[in-house]
C-alpha positions as CSV (number, residue, x, y, z in Angstrom):
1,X,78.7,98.0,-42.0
2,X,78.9,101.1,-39.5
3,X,75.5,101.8,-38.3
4,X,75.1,105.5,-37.2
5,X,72.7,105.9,-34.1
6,X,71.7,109.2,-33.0
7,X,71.2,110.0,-29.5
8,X,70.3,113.3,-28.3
9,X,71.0,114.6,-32.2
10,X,75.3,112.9,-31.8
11,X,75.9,110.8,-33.8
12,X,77.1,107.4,-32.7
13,X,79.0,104.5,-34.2
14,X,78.3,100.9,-33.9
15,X,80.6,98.8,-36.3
16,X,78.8,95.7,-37.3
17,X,80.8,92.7,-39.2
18,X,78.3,90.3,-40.5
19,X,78.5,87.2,-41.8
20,X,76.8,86.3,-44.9
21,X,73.5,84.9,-43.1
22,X,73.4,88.2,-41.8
23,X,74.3,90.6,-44.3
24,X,71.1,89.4,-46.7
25,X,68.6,89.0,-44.0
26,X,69.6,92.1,-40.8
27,X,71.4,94.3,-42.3
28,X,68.3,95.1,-45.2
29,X,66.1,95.7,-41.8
30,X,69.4,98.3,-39.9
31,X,69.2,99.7,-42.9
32,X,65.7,100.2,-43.4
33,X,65.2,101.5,-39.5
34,X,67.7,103.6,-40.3
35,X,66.5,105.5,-43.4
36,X,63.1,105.7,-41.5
37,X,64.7,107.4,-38.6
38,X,66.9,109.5,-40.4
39,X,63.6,110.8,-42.3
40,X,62.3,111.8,-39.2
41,X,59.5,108.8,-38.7
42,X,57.6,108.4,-35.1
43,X,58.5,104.6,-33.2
44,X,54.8,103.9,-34.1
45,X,55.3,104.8,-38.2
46,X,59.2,102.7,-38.3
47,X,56.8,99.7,-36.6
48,X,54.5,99.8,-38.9
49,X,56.6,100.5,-42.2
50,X,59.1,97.4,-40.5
51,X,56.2,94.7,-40.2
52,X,54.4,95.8,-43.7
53,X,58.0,95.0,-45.0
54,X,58.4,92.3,-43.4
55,X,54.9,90.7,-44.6
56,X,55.4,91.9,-47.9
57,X,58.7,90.4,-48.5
58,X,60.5,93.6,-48.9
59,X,63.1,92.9,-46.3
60,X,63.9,89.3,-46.0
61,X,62.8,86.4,-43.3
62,X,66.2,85.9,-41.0
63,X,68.5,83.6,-42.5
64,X,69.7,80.7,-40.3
65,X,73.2,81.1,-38.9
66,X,73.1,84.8,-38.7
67,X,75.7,86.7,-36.6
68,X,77.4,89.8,-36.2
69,X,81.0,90.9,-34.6
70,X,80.9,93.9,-32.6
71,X,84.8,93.8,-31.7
72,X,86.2,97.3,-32.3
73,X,87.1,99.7,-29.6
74,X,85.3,102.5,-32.0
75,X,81.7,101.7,-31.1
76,X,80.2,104.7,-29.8
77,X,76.5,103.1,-29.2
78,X,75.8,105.2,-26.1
79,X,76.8,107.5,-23.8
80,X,77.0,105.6,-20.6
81,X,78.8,102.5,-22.1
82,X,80.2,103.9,-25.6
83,X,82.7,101.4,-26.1
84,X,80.6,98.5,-24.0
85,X,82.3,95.4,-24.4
86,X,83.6,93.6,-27.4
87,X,81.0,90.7,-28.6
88,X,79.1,88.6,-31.0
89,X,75.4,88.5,-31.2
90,X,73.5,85.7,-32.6
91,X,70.3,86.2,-34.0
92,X,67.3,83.7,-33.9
93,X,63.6,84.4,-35.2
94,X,60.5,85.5,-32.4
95,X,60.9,85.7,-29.0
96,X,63.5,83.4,-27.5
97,X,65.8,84.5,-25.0
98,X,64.1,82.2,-22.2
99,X,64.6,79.0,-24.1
100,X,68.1,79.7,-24.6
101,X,69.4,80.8,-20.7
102,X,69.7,84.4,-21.6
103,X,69.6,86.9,-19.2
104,X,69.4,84.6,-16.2
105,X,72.0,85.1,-13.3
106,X,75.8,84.3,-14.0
107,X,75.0,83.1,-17.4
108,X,77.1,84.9,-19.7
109,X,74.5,85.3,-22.9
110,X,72.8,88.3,-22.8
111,X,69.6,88.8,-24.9
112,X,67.6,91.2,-26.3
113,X,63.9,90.7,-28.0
114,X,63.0,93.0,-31.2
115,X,59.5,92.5,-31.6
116,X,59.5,95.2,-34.4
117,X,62.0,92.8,-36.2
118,X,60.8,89.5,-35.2
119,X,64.0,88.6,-33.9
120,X,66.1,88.0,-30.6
121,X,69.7,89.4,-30.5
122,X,71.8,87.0,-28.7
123,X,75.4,88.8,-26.9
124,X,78.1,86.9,-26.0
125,X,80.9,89.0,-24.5
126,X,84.2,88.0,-25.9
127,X,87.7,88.9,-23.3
128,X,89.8,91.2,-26.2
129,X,89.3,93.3,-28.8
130,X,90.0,93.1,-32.2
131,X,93.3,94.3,-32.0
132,X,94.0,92.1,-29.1
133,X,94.0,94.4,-26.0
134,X,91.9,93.3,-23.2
135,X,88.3,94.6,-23.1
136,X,86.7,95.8,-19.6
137,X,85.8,93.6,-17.0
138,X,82.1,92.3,-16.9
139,X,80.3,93.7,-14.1
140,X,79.1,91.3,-11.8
């Protein structure tokens, strides 16, 4: 799945490979933010729309086991760090990032919290990409 993220109106790639945990429980809710932003919906209105989905059992509770390659040297997710590094996220349900060592110093899990989606996005930063070359250094 190619995501397409739109960032002063250019659009951006971010390859995501799922696996199957994944595919039937995150990519429903990319999806979904994505057909909300393209419609021209405000933060507030995706939130809302997201969580009445979400209680409603429109989009699906997050499998277990859910994760996500980001190893191609085409993402384009921003324009400070288009092609950031290659990785695999790992997602787990609520707010977790603490309880796994995210985001503290040296430790090389990142961590992001999306309380729109209930979920924390877990990024490990992997050395090559996936066509073997060597991905930037980590900044330290």
């Amino acid at each position: 799945m190619t995501r397409i993220i739109r960032n002063s109106g250019i659009p951006k790639r971010a390859p995501n490979c799922f696996n199957a945990a994944a595919a039937s429980s995150v990519a429903p809710l990319y999806l979904m933010k994505t057909r909300l932003v393209l419609a021209g919906k405000s933060k507030a209105e995706i939130a809302q729309a997201i969580a009445a989905a979400l209680d409603s059992g429109e989009l699906p509770a997050l499998a277990p086991g859910g994760m996500c390659y980001m190893m191609s040297k085409e993402q384009y997710i921003n324009d400070q760090g288009h092609s950031w590094h290659p990785h695999v996220m790992f997602y787990a349900a609520g707010d977790v990032a603490k309880s796994w060592g995210a985001n503290l110093p040296g430790s090389p899990v990142m961590a992001a919290n999306d309380p729109q989606a209930r979920l924390t996005t877990f990024f490990v930063v992997v050395h090559d990409w996936s066509d073997g070359t060597p991905g930037p250094p980590m900044e330290h």
